[in-house]
N, C-alpha and C positions, 0 to 999 in steps of 0.2 A: 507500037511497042517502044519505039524511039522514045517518045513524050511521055509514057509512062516509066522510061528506067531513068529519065534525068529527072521529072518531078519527083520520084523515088528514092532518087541520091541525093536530092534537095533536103526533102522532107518525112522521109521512111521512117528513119530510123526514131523521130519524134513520135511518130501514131502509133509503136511499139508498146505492150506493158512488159512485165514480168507478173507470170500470176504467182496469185499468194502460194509462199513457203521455196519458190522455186530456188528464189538465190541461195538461199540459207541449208538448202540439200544439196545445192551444189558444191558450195564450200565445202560443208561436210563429207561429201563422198571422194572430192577432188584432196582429201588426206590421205585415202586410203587405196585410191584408183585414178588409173590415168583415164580422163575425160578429154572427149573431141566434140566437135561437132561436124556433122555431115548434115545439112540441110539441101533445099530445091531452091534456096533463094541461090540470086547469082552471090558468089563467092566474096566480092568487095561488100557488096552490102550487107550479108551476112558478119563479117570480120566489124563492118560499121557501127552496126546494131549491138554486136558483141562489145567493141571500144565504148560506144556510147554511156554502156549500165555497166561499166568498169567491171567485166566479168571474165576480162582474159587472162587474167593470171591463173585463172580455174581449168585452163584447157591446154591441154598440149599441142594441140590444132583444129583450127576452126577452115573447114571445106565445103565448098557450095557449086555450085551447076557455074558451069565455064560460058562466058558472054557468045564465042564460038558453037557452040551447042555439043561439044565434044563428050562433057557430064549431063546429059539428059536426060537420065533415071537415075530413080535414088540407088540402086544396086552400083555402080559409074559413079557416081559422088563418094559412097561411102569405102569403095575399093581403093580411092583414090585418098582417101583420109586415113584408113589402114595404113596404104603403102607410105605416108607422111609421119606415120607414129612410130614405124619400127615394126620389132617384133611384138607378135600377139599368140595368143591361144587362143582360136574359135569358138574350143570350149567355155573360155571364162570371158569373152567379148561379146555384149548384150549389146543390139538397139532399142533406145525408148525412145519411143514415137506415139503422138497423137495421128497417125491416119494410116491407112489401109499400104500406102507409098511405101513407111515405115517396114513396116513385118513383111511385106514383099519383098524389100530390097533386103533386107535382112536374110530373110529363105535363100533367095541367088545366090549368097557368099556362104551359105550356113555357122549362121550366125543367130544365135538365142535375140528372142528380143521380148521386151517388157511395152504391151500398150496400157497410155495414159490414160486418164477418162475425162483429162481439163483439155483445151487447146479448140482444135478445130473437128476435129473427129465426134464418131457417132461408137458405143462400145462396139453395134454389131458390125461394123465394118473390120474393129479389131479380133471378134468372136473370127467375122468370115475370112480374113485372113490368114488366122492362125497362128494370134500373139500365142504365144509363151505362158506367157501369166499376162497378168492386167490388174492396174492398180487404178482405185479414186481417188488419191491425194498422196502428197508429197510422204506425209508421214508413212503410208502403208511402202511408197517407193526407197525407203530406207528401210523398214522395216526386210520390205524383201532380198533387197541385194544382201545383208547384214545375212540372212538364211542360205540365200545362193551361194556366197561368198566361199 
């Protein structure tokens, strides 16, 4: 684990992409909505990857699993990104997520969540979780918040 979190601090944040339309609904939603991020990556590298593709100005906090093991589920990450933003309504605070992690940790805080269909996930894992809704590309994921709203 050693040797892969320093070749990872090295090198991670370069074997990164952003998939198509991602940045360009982020900007956009980050006009109208406060945006965080709550990921499984450890929390420097995630801030990393975020610094890297010049996309922190879009987020009000970016939170990730503690080197300690203290945030070890996403339910733990994302409580901990909450407590970092302030005040919230559960009602109007969604997780989008590409995997089954996602809508899990979601449900523990009850918290609406939207699964993606790009990333690393399969849809039935977000079917079996019990996303919210579920979107196939960026445009329908504005389209829907724009409805939620």
């Amino acid at each position: 684990m050693a040797f892969y979190r320093e070749h990872y601090a090295k090198n991670g944040k370069s074997m990164n992409k952003i998939y198509a339309g991602v940045e360009e609904t982020i900007k956009e939603l980050s006009k109208e909505h406060v945006l965080a991020v709550g990921t499984s990556k450890l929390e420097e590298s995630a801030r990393d990857i975020i610094k890297y593709f010049d996309l922190e100005k879009y987020f009000a906090f970016v939170g990730g699993a503690a080197m300690d093991g203290s945030r070890n589920t996403k339910a733990k990450v994302l409580k901990y990104v909450l407590e970092n933003i302030g005040e919230y309504d559960s009602e109007e605070t969604y997780m989008i997520g590409d995997r089954f992690y996602d809508i899990k940790g979601a449900k523990e805080l009850n918290l609406k969540s939207i699964g993606v269909k790009w990333g690393y996930g399969e849809e039935k894992e977000l079917i079996d979780a019990g996303a919210d809704y579920i979107v196939n590309n960026t445009d329908e994921l504005k389209e829907l918040v724009k409805r939620i709203k």
